[in-house]
C-alpha positions in Angstrom: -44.8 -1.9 6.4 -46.4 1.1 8.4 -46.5 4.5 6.8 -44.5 5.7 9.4 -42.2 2.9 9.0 -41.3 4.0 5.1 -41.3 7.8 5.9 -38.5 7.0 8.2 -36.5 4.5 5.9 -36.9 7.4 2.9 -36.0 10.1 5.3 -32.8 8.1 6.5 -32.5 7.2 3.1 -32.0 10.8 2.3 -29.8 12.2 4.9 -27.6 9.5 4.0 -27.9 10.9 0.4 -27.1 14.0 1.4 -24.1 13.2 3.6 -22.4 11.6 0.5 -23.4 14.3 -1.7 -21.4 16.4 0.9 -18.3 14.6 1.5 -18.1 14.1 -2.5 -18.8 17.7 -2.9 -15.5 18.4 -0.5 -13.4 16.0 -1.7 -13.4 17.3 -4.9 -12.6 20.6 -3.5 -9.0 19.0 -2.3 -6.5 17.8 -5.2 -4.8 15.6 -2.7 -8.4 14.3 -1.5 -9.5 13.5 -4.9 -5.8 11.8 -5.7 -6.1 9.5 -2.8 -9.7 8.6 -3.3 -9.2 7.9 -7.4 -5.9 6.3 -7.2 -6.9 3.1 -8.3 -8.0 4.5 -11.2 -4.6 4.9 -12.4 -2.6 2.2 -11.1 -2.9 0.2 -14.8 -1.8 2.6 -17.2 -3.2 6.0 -19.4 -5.3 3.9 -21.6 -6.4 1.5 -19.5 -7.6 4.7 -17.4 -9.9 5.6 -20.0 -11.3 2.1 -20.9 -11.4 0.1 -18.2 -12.0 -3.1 -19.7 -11.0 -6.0 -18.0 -9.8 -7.1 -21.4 -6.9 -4.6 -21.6 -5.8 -4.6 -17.9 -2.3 -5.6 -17.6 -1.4 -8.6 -15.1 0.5 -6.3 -13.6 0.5 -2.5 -12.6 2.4 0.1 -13.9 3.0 2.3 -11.4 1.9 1.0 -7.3 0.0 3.3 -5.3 2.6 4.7 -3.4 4.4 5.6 -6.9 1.6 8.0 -7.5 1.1 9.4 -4.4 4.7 10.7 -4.8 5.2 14.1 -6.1 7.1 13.8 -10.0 10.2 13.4 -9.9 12.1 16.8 -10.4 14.4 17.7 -13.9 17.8 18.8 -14.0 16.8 22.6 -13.7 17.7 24.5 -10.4 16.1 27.6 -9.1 20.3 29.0 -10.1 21.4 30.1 -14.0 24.8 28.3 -13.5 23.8 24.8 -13.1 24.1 23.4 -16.2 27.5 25.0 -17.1 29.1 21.4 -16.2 26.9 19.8 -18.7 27.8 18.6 -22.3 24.8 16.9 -23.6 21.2 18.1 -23.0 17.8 16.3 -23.2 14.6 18.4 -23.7 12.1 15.8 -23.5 8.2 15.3 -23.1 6.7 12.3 -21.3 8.4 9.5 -23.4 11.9 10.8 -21.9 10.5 11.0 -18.0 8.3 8.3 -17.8 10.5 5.4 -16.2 10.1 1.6 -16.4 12.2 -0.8 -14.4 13.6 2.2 -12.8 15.6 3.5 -16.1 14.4 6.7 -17.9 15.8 7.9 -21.0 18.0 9.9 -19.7 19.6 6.9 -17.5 20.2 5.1 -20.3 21.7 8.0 -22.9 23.8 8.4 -20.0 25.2 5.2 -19.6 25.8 5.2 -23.7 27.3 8.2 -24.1 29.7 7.9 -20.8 28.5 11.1 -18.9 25.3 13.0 -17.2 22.5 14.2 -19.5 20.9 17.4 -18.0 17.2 16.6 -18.8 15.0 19.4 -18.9 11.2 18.4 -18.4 8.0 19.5 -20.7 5.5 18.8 -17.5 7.7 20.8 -15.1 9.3 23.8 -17.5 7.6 24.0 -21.1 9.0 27.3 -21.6 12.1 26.1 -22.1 11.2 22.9 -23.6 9.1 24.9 -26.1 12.0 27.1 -26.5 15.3 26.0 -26.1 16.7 29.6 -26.8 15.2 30.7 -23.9 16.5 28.6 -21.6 20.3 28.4 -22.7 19.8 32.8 -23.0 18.9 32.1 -19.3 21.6 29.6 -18.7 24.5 31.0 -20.1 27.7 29.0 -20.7 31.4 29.3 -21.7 30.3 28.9 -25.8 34.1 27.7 -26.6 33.4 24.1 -26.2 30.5 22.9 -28.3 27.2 21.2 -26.6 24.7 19.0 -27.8 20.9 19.4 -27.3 18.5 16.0 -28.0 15.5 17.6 -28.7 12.9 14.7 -28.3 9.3 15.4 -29.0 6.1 12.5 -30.0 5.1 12.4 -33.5 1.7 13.5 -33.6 2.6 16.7 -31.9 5.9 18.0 -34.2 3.9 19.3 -37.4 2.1 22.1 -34.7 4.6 22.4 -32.9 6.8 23.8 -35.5 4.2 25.2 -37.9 6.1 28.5 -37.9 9.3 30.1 -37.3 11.0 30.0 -34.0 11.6 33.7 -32.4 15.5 34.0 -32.5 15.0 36.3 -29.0 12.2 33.9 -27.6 10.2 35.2 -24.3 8.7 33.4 -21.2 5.5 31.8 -22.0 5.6 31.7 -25.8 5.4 28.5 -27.6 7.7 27.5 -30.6 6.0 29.5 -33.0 3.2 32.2 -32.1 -1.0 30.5 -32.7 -3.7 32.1 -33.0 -5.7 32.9 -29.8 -8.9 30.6 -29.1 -11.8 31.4 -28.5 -13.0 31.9 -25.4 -15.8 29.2 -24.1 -19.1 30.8 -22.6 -17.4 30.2 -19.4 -14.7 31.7 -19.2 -16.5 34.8 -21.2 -18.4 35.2 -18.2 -15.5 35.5 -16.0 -17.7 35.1 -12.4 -16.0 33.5 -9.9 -19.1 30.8 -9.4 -19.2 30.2 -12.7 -15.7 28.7 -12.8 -16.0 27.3 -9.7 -19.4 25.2 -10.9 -17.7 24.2 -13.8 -14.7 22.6 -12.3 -16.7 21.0 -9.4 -19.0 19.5 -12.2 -16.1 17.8 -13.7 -14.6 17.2 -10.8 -17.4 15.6 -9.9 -17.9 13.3 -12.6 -14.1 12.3 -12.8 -14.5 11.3 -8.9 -18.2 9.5 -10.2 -15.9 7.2 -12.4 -13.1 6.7 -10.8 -13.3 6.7 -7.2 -12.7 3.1 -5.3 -16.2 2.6 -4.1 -17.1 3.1 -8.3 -14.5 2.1 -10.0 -15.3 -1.4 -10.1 -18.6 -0.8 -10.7 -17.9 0.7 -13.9 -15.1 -1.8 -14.5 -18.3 -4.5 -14.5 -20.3 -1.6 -17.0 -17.5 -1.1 -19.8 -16.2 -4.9 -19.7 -20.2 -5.9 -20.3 -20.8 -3.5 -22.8 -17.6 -4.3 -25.0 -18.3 -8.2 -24.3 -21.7 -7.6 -26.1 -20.7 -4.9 -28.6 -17.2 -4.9 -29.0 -17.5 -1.0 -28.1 -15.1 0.9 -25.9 -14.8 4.7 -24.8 -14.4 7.4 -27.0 -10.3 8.0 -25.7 -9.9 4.5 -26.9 -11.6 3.8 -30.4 -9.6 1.4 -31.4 -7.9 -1.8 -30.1 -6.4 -5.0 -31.0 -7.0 -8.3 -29.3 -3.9 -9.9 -30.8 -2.1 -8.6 -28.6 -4.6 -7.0 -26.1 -3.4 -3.3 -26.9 -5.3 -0.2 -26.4 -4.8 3.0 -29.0 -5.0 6.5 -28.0 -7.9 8.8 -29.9 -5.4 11.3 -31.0 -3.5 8.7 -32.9 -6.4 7.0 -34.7 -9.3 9.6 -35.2 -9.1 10.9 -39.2 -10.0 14.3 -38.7 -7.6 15.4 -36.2 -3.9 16.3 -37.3 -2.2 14.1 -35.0 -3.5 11.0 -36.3 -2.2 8.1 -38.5 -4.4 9.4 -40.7 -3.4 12.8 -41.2 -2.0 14.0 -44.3 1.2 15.6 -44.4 2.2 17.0 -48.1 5.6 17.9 -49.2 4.7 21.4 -48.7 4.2 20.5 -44.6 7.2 18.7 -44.6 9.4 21.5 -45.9 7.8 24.1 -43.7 8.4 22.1 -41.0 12.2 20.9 -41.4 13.3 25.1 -42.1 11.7 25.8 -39.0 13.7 23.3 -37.2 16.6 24.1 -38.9 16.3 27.6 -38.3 16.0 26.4 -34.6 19.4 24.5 -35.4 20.7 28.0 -37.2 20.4 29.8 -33.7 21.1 27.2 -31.1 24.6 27.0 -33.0 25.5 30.9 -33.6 23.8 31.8 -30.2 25.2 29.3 -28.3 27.4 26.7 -29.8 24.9 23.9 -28.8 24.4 21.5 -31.7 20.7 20.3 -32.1 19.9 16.9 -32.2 16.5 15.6 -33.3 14.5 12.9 -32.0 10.9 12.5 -33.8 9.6 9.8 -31.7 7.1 6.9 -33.4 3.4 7.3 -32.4 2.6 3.5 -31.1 -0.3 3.5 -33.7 2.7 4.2 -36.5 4.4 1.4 -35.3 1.6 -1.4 -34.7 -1.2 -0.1 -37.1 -0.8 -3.2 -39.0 -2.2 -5.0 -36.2 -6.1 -3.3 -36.8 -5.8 -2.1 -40.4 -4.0 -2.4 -43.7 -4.2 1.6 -44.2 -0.8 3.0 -45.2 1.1 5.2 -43.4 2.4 8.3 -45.5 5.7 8.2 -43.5 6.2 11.4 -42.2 9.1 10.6 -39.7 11.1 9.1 -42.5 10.6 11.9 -44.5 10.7 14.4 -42.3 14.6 13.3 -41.3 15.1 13.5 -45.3 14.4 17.0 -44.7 16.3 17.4 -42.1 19.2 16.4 -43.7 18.9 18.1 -46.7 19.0 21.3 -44.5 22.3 19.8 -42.3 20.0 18.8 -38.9 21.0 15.9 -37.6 17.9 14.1 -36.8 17.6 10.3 -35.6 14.9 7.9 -37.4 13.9 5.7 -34.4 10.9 3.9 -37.2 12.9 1.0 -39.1 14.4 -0.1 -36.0 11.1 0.0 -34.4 9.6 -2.6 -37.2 12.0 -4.8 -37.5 12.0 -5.9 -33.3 9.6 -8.7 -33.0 8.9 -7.7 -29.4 6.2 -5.0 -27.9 8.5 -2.1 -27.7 5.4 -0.1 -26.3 2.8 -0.5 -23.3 -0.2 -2.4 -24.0 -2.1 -0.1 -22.1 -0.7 3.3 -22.1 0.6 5.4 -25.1 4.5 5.4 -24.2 7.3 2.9 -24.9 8.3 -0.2 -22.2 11.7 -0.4 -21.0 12.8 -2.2 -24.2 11.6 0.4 -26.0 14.3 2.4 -24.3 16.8 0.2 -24.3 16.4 0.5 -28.1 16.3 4.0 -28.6 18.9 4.8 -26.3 22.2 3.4 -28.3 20.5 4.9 -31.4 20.1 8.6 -30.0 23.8 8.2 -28.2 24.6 7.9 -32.1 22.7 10.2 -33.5 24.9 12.4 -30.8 28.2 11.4 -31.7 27.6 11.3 -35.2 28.5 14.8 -36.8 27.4 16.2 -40.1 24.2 15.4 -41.7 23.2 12.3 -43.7 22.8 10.2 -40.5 21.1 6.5 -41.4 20.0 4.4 -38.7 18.6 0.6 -39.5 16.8 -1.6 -37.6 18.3 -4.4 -39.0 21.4 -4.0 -37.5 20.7 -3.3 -34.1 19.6 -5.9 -31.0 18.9 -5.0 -27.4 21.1 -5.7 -24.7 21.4 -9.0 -23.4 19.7 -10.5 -26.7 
């Protein structure tokens, strides 16, 4: 090969180069852009996102491709304040109550259990409210003569944070259940320069698209499954796994050193902080608003299928935590012992939320939990079975 010859192919070589460089660089410049060109990244579940590990993909996908191209699906909450006036029961809920399998969400199926609508207000779409509930019934007001119930569901590893201080009794927009501390600013955004911020997202922009776009994907598919054939070592989101069955484990739920873990220690001192501040929650929801609160701790999947990678113990904070709750008269519903005792995978291999069984079981229990009233409320596994069964 001339001189010549390999000048040109490197030139070539290098425009081409550059004009993939460039379309990258405005691709990632377009949220819609990047959407459509990582979809596939997505398509088989939240964990399976992070690992892609041929191991752990499901036979089927979660969610199709035109599922995801669709913007979420709205909440109950209107751009009006008199829109929930006809509504009895309320569901405050994070992802476990809007992510939908087989087309039912959590709020389909407390509805068909309790006999009327549920009025589901969204974490992803309004967390002022669903960080404070006061806020949003003080925004929403109602004829208080006729009692209400709220079901205030919220994941495990996220409740002893959440309420690690007193609710305001007059809460404000934008403030969380209790006031934290302010972080520290990164270097970044201590700079404050436009370009600065604008490099920084493009970098990870650019590195999300480098992972996950379709030309790549695969290619790092091929990368991960080698690497954990060889070593048995997945990414850093995913630590741990079981084989039996193939079921991925989200990092907060597993690492020791973070509060949100299995791991994490929570004394009785934790415990009682935590159960007054909900109660004091329950205090004002009642002499504010008549609405009666109705707590839902719901099971970390590590919680429920530790025993499958480790013989740790759990120091089982959900049971205890309802104790406390109904020692201070909040009715809260324990979702664990009928969790354990169903022989079948009440949770997603492959992503951190329950299947539709999983909802099929907690919905009859929370419907209970609702109609139930007074404290002391016991709910056992052994009792229950799923419809159908």
């Amino acid at each position: 090969m001339t001189l010549k010859l390999r000048t040109m192919l490197l030139r070539w070589a290098l425009y081409g180069l550059g004009v993939l460089s460039l379309a990258a660089f405005c691709v990632t410049k377009s949220p819609r852009a990047m959407q459509r060109m990582t979809i596939g990244s997505s398509c088989y579940g939240d964990l399976y996102h992070f690992a892609k590990i041929r191991r752990f993909k499901p036979a089927q996908p979660l969610y199709s491709d035109a599922e995801l191209l669709l913007p979420p699906a709205p909440d109950s909450v209107l751009t009006n304040s008199i829109d929930a006036i006809p509504c009895r029961t309320f569901l405050f809920g994070d992802s476990f109550s809007s992510v939908r399998f087989e087309k039912t969400a959590l709020r389909e199926a407390l509805g068909q259990h309790l006999g009327a609508p549920v009025y589901f207000v969204s974490k992803q779409q309004h967390g002022d409210y669903y960080r404070k509930p006061l806020l949003f019934f003080a925004e929403h007001p109602m004829d208080t003569n006729e009692q209400r119930t709220l079901i205030l569901e919220m994941v495990e590893r996220y409740i002893s944070s959440a309420f690690a201080l007193a609710p305001e009794k007059t809460p404000h927009a934008g403030t969380p259940y209790a006031a934290t501390p302010a972080k520290e600013p990164s270097w970044i955004e201590k700079a404050g320069s436009m370009p600065v911020a604008f490099v920084s997202r493009s970098e990870r922009n650019h590195e999300f698209l480098l992972k996950n776009s379709s030309v790549t994907l695969p290619l790092v598919e091929t990368w991960n499954s080698f690497v954990f054939a060889a070593f048995r070592k997945t990414p850093t989101e995913v630590p741990v796994y079981s084989l039996t069955p193939p079921m991925l484990f989200f990092h907060e739920e597993t690492e020791p050193a973070l509060n949100t873990s299995f791991y994490a220690r929570h004394d009785d001192e934790l415990i009682t902080r935590v159960s007054q501040n909900i109660a004091i929650l329950a205090s004002e929801l009642s002499r504010q608003h008549r609405v009666r609160l109705v707590f839902v701790p719901v099971p970390n999947k590590f919680t429920v299928y530790s025993r499958l990678v480790t013989r740790d113990s759990y120091d089982e904070f959900i049971p205890r935590l309802v104790e406390a709750l109904d020692r201070q008269g909040v009715t809260a519903v324990n979702l664990l012992p009928a969790f354990r005792g169903q022989r079948e995978m009440l949770y997603q291999l492959a992503d951190t939320h329950w299947n539709a069984r999983g909802i099929r079981l907690a919905a009859p229990l929370i419907a209970h939990g609702c109609e139930y009233q007074g404290s002391g409320l016991e709910l056992s596994g052994a009792a229950q079975t799923l419809p159908g069964e």
